[in-house]
ChimeraX commands (.cxc) that place a marker at each C-alpha (Angstrom):
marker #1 position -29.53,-35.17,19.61 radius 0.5
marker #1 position -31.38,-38.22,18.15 radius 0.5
marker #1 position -27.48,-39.40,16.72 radius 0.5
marker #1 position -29.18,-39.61,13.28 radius 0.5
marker #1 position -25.87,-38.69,11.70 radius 0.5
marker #1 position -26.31,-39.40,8.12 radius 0.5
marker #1 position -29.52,-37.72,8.26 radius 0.5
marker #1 position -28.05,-34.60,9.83 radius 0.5
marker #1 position -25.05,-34.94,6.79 radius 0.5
marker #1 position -27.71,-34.92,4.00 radius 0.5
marker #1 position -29.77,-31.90,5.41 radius 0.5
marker #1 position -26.55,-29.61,5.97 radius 0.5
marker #1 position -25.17,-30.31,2.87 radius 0.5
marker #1 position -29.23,-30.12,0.93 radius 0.5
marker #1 position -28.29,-26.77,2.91 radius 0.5
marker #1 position -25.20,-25.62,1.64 radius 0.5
marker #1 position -26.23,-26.85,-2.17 radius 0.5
marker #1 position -29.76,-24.37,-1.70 radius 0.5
marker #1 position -28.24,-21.68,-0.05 radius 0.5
marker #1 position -23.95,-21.57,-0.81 radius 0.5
marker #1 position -23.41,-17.81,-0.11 radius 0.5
marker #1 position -25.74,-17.76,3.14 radius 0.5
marker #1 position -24.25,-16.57,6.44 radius 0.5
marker #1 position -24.98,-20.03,7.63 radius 0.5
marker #1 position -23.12,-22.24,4.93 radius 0.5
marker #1 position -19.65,-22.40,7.31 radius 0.5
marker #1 position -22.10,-23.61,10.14 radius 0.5
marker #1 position -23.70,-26.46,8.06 radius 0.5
marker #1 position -20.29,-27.61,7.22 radius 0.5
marker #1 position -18.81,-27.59,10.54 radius 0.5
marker #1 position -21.89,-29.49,11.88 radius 0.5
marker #1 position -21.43,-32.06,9.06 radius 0.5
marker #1 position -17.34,-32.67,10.38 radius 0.5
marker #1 position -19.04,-32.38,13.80 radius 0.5
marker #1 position -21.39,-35.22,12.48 radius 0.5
marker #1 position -18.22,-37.27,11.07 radius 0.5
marker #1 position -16.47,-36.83,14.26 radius 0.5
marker #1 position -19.13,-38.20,16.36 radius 0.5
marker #1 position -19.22,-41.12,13.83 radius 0.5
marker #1 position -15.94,-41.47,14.32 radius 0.5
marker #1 position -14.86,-41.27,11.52 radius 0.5
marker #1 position -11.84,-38.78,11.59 radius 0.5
marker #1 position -10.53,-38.70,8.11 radius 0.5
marker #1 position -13.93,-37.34,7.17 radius 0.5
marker #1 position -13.95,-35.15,9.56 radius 0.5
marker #1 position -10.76,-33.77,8.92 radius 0.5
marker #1 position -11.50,-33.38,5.42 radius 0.5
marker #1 position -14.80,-31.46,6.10 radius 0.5
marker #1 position -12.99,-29.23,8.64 radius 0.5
marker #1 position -10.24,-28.45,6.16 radius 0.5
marker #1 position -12.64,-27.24,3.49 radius 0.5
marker #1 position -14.03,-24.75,6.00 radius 0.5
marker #1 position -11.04,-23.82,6.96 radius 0.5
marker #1 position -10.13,-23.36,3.26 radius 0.5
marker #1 position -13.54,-21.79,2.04 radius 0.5
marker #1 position -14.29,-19.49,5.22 radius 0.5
marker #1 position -10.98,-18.65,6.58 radius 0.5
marker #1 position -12.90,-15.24,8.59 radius 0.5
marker #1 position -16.14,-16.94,9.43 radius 0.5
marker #1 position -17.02,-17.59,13.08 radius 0.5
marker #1 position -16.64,-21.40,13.03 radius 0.5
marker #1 position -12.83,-21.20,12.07 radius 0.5
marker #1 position -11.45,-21.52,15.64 radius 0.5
marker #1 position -14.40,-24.92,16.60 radius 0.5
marker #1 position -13.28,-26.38,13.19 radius 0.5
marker #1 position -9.59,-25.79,14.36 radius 0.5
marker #1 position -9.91,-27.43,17.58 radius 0.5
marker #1 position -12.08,-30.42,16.04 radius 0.5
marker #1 position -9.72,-30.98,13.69 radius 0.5
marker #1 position -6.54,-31.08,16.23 radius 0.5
marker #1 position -8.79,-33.41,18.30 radius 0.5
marker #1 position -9.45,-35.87,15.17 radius 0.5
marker #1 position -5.88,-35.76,14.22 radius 0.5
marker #1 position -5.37,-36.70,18.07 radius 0.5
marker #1 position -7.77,-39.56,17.70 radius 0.5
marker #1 position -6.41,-41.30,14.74 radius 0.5
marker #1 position -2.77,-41.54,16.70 radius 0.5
marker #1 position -1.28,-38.52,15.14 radius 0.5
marker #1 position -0.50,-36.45,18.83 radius 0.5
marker #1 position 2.02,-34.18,17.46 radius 0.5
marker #1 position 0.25,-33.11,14.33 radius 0.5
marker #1 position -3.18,-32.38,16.30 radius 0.5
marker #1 position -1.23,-31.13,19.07 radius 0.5
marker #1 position 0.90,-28.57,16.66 radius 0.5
marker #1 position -3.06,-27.72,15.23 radius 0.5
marker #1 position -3.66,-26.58,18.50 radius 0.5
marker #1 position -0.89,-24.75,19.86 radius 0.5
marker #1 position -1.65,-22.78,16.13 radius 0.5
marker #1 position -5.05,-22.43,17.46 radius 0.5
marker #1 position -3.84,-21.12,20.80 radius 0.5
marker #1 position -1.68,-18.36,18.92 radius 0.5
marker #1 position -4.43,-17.18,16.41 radius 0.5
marker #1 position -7.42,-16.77,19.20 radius 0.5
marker #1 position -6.08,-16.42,22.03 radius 0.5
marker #1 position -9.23,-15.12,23.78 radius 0.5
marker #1 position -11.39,-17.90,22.61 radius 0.5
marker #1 position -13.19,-20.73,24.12 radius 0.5
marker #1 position -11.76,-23.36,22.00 radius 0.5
marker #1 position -8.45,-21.83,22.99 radius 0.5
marker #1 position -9.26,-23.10,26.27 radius 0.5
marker #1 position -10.22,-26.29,25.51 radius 0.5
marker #1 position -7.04,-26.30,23.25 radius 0.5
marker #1 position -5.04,-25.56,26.35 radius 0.5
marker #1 position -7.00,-28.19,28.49 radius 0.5
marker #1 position -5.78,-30.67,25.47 radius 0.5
marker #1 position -2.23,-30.17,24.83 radius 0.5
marker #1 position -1.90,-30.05,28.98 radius 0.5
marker #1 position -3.48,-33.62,28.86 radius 0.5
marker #1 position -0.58,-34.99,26.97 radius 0.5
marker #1 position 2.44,-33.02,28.87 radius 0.5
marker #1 position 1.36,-34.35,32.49 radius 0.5
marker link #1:1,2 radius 0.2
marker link #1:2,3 radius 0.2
marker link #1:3,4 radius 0.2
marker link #1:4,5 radius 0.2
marker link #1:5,6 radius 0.2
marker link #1:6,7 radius 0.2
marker link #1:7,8 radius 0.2
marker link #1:8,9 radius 0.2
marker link #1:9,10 radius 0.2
marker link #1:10,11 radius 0.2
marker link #1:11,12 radius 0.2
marker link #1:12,13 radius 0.2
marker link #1:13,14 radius 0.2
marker link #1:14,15 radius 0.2
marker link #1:15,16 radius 0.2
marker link #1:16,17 radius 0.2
marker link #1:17,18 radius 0.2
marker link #1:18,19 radius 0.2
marker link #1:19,20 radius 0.2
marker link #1:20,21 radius 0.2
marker link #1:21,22 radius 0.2
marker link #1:22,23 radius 0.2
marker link #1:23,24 radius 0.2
marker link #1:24,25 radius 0.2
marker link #1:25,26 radius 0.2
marker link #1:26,27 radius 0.2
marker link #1:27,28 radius 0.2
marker link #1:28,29 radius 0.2
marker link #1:29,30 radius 0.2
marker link #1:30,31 radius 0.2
marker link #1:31,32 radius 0.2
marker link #1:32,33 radius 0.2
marker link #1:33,34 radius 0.2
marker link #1:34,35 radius 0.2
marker link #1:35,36 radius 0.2
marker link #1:36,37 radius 0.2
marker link #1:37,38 radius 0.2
marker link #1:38,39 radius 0.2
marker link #1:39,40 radius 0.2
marker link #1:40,41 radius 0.2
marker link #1:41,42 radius 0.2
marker link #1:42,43 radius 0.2
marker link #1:43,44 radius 0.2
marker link #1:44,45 radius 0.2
marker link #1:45,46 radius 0.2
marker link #1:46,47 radius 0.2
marker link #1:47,48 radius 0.2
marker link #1:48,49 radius 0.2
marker link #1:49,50 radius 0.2
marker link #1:50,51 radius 0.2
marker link #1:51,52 radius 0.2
marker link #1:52,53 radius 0.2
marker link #1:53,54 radius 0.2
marker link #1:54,55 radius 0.2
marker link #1:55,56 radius 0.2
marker link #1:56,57 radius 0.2
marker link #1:57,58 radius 0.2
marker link #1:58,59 radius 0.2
marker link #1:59,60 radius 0.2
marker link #1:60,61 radius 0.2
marker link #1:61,62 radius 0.2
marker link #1:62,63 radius 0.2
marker link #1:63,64 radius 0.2
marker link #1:64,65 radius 0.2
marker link #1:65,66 radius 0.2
marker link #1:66,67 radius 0.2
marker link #1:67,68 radius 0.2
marker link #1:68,69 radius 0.2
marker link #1:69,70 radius 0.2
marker link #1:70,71 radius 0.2
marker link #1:71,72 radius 0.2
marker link #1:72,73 radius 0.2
marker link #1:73,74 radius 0.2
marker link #1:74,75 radius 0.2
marker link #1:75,76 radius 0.2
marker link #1:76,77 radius 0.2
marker link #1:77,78 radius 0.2
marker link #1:78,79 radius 0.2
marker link #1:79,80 radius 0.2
marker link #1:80,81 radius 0.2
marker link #1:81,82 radius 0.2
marker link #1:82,83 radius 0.2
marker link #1:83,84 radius 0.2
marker link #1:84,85 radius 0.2
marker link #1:85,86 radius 0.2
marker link #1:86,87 radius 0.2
marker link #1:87,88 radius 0.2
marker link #1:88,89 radius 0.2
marker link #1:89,90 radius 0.2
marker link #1:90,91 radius 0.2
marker link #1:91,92 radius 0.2
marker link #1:92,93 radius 0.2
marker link #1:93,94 radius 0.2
marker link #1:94,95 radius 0.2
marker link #1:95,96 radius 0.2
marker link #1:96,97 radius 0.2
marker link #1:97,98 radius 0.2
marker link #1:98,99 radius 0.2
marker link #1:99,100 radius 0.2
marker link #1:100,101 radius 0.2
marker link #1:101,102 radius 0.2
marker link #1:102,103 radius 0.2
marker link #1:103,104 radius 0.2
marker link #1:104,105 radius 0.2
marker link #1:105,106 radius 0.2
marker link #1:106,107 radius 0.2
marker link #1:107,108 radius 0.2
marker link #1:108,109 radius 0.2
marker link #1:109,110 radius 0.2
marker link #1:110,111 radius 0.2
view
């Protein structure tokens, strides 16, 4: 809220080093790509997103981390790679929110 991004970074990831097999560890990550992203810095981002995507593939933040990572890929000019990311996302959670916003997304570029 305060935008204190490197702040946030340091006390998700003091997180994840204290507590590595807590329910919450997928969450700190995602909020520290989250924190990248709004940094704009995508490449982090990315890279944080992949390695919850790699680390957590069941936990509840996979499909947020999915659609963050399409939009970063988006961001830093590659359409059809984020794009493809989310037209995955579309297919493996259907039901979801971020499927939604995934939809919203891809429609943005086809109009």
């Amino acid at each position: 809220i305060k935008e204190n991004f490197d702040l946030a970074i340091e006390g998700f990831r003091q997180f994840i080093r204290s507590y590595p097999d807590s329910g919450l560890a997928d969450n700190s990550l995602y909020w520290i790509g989250e924190c990248h992203y709004a940094k704009k810095k995508y490449a982090e981002a990315i890279a944080t997103f992949n390695e919850l995507l790699a680390k957590y593939r069941d936990g509840d933040k996979v499909p947020a981390a999915t659609l963050k990572k399409g939009y970063a890929l988006i961001e830093m000019g590659r359409q059809s790679e984020g794009l493809s990311i989310l037209k995955e996302l579309i297919s493996r959670f259907t039901l979801s929110e971020e499927a939604s916003l995934a939809g919203q997304k891809i429609k943005e570029f086809s109009e």
